[in-house]
C-alpha positions as a LaTeX table, in Angstrom:
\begin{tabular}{lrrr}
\hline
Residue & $x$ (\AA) & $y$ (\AA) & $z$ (\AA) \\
\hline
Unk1 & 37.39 & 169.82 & 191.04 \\
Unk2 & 40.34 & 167.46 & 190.15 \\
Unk3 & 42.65 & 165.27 & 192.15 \\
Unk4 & 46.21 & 166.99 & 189.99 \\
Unk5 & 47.43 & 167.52 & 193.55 \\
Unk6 & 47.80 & 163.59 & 194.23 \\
Unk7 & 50.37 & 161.10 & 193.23 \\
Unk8 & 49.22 & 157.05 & 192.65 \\
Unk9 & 51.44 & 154.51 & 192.25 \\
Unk10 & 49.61 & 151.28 & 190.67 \\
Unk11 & 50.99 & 147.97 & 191.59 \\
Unk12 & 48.01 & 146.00 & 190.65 \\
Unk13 & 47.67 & 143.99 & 187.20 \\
Unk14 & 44.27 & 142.45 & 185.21 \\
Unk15 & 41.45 & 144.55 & 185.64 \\
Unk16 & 40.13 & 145.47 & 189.12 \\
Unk17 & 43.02 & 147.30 & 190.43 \\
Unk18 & 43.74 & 148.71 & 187.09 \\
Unk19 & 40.52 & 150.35 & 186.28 \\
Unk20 & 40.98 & 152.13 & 190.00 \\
Unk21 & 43.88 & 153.66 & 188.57 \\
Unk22 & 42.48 & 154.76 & 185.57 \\
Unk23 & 39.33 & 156.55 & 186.76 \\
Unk24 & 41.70 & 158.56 & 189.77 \\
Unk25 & 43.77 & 159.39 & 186.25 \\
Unk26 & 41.23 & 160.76 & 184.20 \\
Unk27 & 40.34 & 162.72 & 187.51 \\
Unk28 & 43.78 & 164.23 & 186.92 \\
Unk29 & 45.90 & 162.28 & 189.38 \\
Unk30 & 49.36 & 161.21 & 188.03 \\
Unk31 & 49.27 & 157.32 & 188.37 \\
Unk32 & 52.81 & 155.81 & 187.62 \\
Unk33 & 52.14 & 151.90 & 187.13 \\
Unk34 & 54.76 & 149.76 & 187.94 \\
Unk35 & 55.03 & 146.38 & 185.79 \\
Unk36 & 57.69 & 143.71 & 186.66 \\
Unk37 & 60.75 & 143.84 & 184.06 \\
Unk38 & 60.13 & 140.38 & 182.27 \\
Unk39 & 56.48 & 139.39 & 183.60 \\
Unk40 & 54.59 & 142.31 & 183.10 \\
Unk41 & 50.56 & 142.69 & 184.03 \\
Unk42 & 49.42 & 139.54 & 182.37 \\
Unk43 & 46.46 & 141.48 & 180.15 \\
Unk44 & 49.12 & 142.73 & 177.64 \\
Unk45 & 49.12 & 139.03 & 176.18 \\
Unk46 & 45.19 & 139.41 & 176.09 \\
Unk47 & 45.03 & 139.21 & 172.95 \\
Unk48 & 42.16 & 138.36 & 170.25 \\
Unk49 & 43.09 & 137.13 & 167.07 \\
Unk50 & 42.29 & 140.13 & 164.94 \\
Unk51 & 45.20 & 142.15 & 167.06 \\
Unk52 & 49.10 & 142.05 & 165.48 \\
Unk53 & 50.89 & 139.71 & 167.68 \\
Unk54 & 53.88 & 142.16 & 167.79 \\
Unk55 & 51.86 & 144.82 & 169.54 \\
Unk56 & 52.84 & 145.26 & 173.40 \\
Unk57 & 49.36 & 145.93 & 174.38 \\
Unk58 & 46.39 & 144.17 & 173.97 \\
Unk59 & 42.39 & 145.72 & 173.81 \\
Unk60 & 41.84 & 144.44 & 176.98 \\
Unk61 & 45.25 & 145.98 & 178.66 \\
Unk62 & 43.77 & 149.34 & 177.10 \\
Unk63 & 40.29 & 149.09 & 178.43 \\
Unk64 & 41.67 & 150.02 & 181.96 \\
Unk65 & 44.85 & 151.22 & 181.79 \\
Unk66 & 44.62 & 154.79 & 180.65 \\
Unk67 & 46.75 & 158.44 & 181.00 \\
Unk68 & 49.46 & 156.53 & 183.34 \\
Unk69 & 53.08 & 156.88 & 183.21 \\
Unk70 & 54.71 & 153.28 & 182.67 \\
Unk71 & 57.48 & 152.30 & 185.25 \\
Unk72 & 59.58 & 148.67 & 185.32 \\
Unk73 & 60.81 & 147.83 & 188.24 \\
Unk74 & 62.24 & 144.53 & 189.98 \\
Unk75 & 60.99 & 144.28 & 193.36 \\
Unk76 & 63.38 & 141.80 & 194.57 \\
Unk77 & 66.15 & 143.51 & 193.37 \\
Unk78 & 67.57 & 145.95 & 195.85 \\
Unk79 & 68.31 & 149.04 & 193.07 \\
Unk80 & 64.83 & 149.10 & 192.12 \\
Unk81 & 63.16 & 148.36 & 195.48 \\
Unk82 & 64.89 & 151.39 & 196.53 \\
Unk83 & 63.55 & 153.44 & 193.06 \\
Unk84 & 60.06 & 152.03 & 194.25 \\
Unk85 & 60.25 & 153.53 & 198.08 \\
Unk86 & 61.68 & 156.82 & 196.88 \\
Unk87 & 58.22 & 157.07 & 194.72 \\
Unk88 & 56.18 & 155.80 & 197.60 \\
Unk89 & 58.08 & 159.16 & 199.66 \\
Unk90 & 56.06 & 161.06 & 197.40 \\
Unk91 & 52.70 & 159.49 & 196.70 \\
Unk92 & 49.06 & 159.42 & 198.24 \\
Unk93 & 47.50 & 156.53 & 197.17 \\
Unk94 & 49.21 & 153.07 & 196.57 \\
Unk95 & 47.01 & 150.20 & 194.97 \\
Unk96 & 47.42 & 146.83 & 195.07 \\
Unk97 & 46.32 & 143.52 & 194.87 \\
Unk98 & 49.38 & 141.15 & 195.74 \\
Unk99 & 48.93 & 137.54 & 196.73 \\
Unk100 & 48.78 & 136.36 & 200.69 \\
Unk101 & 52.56 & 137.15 & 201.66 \\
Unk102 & 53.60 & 138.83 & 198.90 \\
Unk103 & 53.78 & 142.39 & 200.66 \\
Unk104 & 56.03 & 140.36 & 202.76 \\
Unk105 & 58.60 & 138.53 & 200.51 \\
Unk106 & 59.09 & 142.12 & 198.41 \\
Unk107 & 59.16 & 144.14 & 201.76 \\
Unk108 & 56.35 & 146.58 & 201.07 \\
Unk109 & 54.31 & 145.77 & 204.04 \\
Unk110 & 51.97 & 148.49 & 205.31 \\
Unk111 & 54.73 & 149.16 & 208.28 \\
Unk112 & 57.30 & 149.65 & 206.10 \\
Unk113 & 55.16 & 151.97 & 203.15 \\
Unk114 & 54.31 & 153.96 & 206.34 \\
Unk115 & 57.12 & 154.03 & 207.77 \\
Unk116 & 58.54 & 155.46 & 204.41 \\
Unk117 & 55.24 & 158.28 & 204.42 \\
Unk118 & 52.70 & 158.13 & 207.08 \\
Unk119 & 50.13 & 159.55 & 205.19 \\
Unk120 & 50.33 & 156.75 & 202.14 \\
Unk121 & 46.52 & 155.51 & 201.91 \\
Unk122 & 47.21 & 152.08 & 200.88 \\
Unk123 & 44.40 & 150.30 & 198.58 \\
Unk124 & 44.37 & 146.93 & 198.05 \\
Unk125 & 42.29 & 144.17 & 196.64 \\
Unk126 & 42.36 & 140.57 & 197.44 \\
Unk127 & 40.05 & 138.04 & 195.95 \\
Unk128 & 38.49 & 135.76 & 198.82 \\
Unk129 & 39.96 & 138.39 & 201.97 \\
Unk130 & 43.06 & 138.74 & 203.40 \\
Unk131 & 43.73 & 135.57 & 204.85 \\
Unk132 & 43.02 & 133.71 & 201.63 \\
Unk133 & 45.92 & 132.51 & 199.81 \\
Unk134 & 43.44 & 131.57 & 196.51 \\
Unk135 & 44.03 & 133.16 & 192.85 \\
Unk136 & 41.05 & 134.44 & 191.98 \\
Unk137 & 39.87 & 135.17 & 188.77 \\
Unk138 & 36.40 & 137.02 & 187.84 \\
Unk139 & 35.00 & 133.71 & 186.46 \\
Unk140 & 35.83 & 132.19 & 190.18 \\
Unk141 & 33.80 & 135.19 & 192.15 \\
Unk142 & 30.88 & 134.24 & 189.56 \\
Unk143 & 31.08 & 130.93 & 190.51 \\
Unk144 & 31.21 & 130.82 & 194.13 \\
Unk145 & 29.19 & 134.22 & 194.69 \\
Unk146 & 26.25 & 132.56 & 192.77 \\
Unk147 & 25.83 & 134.90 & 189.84 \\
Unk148 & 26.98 & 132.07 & 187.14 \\
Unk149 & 24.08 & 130.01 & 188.93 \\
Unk150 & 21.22 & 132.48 & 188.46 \\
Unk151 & 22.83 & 133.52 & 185.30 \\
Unk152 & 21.20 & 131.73 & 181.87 \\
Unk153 & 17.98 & 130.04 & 180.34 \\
Unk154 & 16.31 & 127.60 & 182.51 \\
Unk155 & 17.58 & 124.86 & 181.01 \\
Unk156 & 21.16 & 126.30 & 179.96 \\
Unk157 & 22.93 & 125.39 & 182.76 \\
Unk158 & 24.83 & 128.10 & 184.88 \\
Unk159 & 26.38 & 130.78 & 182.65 \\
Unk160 & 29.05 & 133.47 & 183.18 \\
Unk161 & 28.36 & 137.32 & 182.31 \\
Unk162 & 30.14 & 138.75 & 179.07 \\
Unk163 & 31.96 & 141.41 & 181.16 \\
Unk164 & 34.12 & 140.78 & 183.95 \\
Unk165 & 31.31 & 142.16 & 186.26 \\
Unk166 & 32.67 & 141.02 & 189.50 \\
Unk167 & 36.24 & 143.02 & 188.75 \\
Unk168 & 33.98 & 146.06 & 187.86 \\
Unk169 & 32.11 & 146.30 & 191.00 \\
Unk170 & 35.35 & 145.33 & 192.94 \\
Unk171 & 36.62 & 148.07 & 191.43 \\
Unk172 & 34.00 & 150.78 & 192.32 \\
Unk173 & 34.24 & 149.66 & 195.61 \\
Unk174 & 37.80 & 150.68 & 195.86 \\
Unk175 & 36.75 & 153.86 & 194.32 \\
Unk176 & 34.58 & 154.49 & 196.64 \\
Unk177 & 37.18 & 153.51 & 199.65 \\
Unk178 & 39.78 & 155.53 & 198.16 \\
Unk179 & 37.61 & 158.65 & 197.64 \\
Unk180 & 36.67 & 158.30 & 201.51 \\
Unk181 & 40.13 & 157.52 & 202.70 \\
Unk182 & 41.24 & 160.81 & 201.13 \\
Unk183 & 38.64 & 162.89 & 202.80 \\
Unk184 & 39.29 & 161.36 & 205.97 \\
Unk185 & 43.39 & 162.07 & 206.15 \\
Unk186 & 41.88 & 165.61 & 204.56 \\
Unk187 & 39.68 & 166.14 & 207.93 \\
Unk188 & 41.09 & 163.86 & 210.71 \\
Unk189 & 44.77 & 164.01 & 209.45 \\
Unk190 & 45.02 & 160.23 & 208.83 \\
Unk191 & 46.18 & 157.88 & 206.51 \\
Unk192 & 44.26 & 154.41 & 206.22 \\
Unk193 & 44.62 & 151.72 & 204.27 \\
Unk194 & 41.23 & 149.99 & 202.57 \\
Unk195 & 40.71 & 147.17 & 201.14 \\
Unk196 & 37.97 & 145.16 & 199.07 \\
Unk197 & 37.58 & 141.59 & 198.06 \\
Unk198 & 35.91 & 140.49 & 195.12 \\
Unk199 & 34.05 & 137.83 & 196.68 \\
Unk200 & 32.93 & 140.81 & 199.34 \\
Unk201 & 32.13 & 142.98 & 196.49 \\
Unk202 & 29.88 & 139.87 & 194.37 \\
Unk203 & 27.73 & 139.10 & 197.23 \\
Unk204 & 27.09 & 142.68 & 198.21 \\
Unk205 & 25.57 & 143.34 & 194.76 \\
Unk206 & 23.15 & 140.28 & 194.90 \\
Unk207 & 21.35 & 143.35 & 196.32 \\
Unk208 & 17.28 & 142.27 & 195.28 \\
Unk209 & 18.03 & 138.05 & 194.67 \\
Unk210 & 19.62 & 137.69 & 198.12 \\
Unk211 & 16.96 & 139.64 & 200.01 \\
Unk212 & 14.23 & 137.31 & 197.41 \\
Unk213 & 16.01 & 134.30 & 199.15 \\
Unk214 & 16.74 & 136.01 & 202.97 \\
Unk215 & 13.23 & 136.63 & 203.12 \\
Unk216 & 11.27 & 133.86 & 201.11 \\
Unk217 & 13.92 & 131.07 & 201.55 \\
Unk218 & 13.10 & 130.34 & 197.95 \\
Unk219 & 16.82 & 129.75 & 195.98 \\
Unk220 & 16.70 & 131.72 & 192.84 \\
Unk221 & 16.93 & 130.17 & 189.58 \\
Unk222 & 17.92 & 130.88 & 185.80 \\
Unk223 & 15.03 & 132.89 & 184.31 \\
Unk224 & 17.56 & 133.97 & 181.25 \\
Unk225 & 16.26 & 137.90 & 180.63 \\
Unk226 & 13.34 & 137.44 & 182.88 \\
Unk227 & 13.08 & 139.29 & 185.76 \\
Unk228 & 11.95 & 136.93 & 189.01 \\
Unk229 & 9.75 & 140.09 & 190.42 \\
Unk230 & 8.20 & 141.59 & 187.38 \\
Unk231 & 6.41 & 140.66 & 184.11 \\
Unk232 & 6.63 & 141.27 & 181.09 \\
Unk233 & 10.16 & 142.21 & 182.08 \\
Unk234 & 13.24 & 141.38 & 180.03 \\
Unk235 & 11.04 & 138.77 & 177.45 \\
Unk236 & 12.11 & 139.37 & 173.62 \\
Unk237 & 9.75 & 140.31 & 171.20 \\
Unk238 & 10.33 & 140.43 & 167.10 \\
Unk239 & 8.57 & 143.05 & 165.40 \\
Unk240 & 7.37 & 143.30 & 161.60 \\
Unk241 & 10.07 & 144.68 & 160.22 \\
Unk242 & 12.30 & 141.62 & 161.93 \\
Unk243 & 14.01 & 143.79 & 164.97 \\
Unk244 & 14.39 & 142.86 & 168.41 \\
Unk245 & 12.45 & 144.68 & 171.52 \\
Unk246 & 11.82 & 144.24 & 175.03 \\
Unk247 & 9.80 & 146.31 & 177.30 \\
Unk248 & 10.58 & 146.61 & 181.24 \\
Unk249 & 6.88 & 147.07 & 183.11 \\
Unk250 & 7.42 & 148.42 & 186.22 \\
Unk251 & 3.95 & 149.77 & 186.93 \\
Unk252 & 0.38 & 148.94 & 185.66 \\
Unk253 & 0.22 & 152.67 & 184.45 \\
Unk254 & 3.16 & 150.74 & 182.22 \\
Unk255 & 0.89 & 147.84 & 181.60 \\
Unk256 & $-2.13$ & 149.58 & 180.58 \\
Unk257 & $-0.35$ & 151.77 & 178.00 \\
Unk258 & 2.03 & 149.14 & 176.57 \\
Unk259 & $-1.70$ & 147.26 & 176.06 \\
Unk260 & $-2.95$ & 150.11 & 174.87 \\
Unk261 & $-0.56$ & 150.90 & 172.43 \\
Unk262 & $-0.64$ & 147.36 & 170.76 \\
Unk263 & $-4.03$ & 147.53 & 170.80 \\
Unk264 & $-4.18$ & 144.47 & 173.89 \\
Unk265 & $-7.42$ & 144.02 & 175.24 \\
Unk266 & $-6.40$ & 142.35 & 178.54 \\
Unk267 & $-6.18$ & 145.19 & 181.30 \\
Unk268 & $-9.37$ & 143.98 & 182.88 \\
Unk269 & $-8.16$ & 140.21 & 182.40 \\
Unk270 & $-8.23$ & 138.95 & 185.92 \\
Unk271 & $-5.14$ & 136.86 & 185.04 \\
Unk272 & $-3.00$ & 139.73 & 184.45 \\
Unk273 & $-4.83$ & 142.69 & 186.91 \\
Unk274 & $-1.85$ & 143.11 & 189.18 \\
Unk275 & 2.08 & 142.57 & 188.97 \\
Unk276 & 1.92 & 139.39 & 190.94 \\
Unk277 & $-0.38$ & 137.94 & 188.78 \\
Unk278 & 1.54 & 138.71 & 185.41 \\
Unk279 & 4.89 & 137.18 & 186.79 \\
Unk280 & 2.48 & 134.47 & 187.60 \\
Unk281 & 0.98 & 134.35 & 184.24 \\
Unk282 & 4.03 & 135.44 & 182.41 \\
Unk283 & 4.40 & 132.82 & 179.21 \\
Unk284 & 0.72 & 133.63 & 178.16 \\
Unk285 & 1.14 & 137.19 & 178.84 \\
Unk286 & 4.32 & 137.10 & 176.68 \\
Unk287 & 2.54 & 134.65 & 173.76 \\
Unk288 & $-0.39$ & 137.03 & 173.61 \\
Unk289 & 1.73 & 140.67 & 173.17 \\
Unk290 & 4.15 & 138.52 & 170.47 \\
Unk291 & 1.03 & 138.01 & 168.44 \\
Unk292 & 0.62 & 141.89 & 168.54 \\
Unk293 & 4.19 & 143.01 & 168.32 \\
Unk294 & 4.52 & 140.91 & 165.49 \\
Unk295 & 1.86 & 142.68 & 163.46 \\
Unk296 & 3.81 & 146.36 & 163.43 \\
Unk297 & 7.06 & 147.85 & 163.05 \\
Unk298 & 9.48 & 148.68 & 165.44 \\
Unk299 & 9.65 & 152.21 & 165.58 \\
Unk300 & 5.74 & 152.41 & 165.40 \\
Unk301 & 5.53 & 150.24 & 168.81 \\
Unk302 & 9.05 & 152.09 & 170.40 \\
Unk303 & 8.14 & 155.80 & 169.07 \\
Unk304 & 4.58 & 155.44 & 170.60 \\
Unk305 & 5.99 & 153.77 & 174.06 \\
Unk306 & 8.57 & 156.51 & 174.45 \\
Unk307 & 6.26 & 159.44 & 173.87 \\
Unk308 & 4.49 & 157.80 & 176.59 \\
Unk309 & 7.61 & 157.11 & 179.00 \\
Unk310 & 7.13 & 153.02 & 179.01 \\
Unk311 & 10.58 & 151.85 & 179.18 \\
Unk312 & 11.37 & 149.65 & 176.02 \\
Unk313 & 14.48 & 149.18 & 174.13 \\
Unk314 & 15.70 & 147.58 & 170.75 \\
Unk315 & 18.46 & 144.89 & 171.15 \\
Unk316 & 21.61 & 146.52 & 170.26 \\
Unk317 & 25.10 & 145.00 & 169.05 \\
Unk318 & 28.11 & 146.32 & 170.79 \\
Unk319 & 29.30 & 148.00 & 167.51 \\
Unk320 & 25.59 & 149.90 & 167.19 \\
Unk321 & 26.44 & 151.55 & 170.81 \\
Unk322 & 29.51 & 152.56 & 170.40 \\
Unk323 & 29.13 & 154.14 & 166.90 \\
Unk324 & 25.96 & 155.83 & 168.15 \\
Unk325 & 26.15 & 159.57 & 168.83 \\
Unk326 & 25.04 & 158.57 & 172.61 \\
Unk327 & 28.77 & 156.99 & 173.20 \\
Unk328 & 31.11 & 159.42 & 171.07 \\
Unk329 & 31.66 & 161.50 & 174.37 \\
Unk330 & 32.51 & 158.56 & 176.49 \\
Unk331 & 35.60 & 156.99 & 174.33 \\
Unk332 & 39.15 & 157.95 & 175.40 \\
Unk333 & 41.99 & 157.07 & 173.43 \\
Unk334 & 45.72 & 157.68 & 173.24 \\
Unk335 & 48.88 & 155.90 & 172.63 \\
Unk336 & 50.80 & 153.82 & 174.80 \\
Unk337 & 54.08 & 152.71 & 173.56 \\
Unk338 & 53.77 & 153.83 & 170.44 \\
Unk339 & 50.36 & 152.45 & 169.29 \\
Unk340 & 47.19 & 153.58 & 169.33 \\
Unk341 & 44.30 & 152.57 & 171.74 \\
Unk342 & 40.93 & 153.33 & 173.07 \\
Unk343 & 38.91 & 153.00 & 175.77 \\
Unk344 & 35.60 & 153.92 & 177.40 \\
Unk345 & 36.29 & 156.19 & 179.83 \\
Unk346 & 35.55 & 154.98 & 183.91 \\
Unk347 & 33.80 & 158.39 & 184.39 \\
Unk348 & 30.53 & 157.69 & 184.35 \\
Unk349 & 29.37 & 161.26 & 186.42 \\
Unk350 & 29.34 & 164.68 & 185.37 \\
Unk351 & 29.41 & 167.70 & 187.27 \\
Unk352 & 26.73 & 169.60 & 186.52 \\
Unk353 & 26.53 & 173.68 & 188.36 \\
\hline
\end{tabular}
C-alpha cells in the first residue's frame, strides 16, 4: 500500500510540519513545498560550523525535508497566489502551521481552500491552539509543558532534551490526524481539516509523570536517567574494560538474574525484596552492583544478560548508531539543489505479510 494517488502541498517551515510532509512522501505522496521567494523556511540557515556556508541547505533542513518537489511562491502577490490555488485545485492534503491571522492576511482561509476543492483535508499546527497568537519554538513547549523541569540531575537545574522532542510528537500527531482524515473523506465522503498544537501534543505524552502527580499529588522532580517508578533503572555503571552500561529492571525475575549474573547476593535482602523497596533503596542498590560491575568486562556482564532477556544496553555515541549495521536500512539520502544530503527516514513501521 502507498499513498502515489495523493497530492500534498507543504506550507509549513522548521520541523513539525515538515517532517509530516516527509513521512506522507516516502509513503509515495507527491508533496510540493512551497517556500517564500526571499525568506525561505528558516532551517536552511541552520547551520553548524563544519557545513560550507555557501550551501542552500543545512543538516537540519535535510533531516525532514525529504523526496519533495521545491516551489517559490509570493503569497501576497496576486500571480503567485493564483499559481498557489490552481495547486490547491488539485491536492488532498494541505499542511500548515501559519501564525494567528495569517490564513487571513494571504487569503487561504479554510473557506476559501474549500471553496477552491471541497475535499482539501487541511492540516495545520499551531503552537499554544488556535487562538494563540505566541511563536512557539520546541524549547518553549519544553518549558511550559514541564519536560525541561523533570528533565536533568537533581541538582542541574531544569534541562532541555537534545532532540526537538516536542516537534516530533507534534508531528506524529498530525500523522496520525491526517491518516484518519483520509479514511474518513474515503468512507463518509468528507473533507476535514485537523489540527494539533504542540503544547496539546507535550502534555499528552507526560503519559506515566502526569498520572504519578494526578494520582499521588506528588510534583515530579529531576532524577537525571533514573526512573521515578523503578530501580535499578537508567543508573550508569562502568565496567572493567572502562565501557558504559545500564540495565532497565522491570521485574524481579530481572532482578534475580541481573544478581545472579554478577554474582549479587542480595535477592533475599529485605531492603531490596520488591520493586518499591529498590526505588526506595536505590543509591545502595546502585553502590553495591558498581562494586560488581566494576570487577568484569562488558560483554561478559551484557552477553550473559541478553542470553537471559534482562534488558541492558552499552552507552552509545550518535556516530556508533548510525554506522552500526542496525541503522544502514533506515538512512535516506538524495540531493536537493544540487548537493547531497541524508536523513533518517520518518518510517519507523514495516509491513510485514
Amino acid at each position: 500500500m502507498n499513498l502515489n494517488q495523493i497530492n500534498v502541498i507543504d506550507l509549513s517551515t522548521v520541523l513539525a510540519g515538515p517532517s509530516v510532509g516527509t513521512f506522507l512522501a516516502e509513503l509515495g505522496a507527491k508533496v510540493t513545498k512551497i517556500e517564500h521567494p526571499r525568506l525561505p523556511d528558516v532551517t536552511r540557515s541552520w547551520k553548524q560550523e563544519a557545513e560550507e556556508s555557501t550551501n542552500k541547505t543545512s543538516a537540519y533542513f535535510s533531516s525532514i525535508n525529504y523526496k519533495k518537489n521545491y516551489l517559490k511562491l509570493d503569497l501576497s502577490n496576486e500571480k503567485d497566489h493564483q499559481e498557489l490555488i490552481e495547486k490547491v485545485k488539485l491536492a488532498d492534503i494541505l499542511i500548515s502551521n501559519f501564525k494567528k491571522g495569517d490564513d487571513v492576511k494571504l487569503s487561504i482561509t479554510d473557506t476559501i481552500l474549500r471553496k477552491v476543492n471541497p475535499n482539501l483535508i487541511i492540516a495545520k499546527i499551531t503552537g499554544f491552539g488556535l487562538d494563540s497568537d505566541r511563536v512557539a519554538y520546541d524549547l518553549i513547549l519544553q518549558a511550559e509543558s514541564g519536560f525541561m523541569s523533570i528533565n536533568g540531575e537533581k541538582n542541574s537545574g531544569p534541562l532541555k532534551m537534545p532532540v526537538a522532542l516536542i516537534d516530533v510528537l507534534a508531528a506524529h500527531q498530525l500523522k496520525e490526524a491526517i491518516l484518519l482524515a483520509l479514511l474518513h473523506r474515503h468512507t463518509e465522503g468528507e473533507a476535514k481539516t485537523v489540527h494539533v498544537s504542540l503544547y496539546d501534543a507535550a502534555v499528552c505524552s507526560l503519559t506515566n509523570q502526569a498520572s504519578n502527580y494526578l494520582m499521588t499529588k506528588n510534583s515530579p522532580e529531576r532524577l537525571g536517567n533514573l526512573h521515578p517508578n523503578i530501580a535499578p533503572y537508567g543508573e550508569i555503571f562502568k565496567t572493567k574494560d572502562d565501557k558504559q552500561i545500564t540495565f532497565a529492571i522491570g521485574s524481579n525475575r530481572h532482578f534475580i538474574d541481573l544478581c545472579t549474573t554478577l554474582k549479587l547476593d542480595i535477592t533475599e535482602d529485605p531492603h531490596f525484596a520488591t520493586n518499591q523497596l529498590r526505588v526506595e533503596n536505590r543509591e545502595k542498590l546502585e553502590t553495591l552492583i558498581q562494586q560488581k560491575v566494576e570487577q568484569m568486562d562488558s560483554a561478559q556482564v551484557t552477553n550473559k544478560l541478553h542470553q537471559l532477556n534482562v534488558p541492558c544496553a552499552f552507552i552509545k555515541r550518535i556516530n556508533e548508531v548510525l554506522e552500526s549495521k542496525m541503522s544502514q536500512g533506515l538512512i535516506r539520502s538524495e540531493f536537493i539543489d544540487g548537493e547531497p544530503t541524508s536523513r533518517i527516514t520518518s518510517v519507523g513501521f514495516k509491513w510485514i505479510d
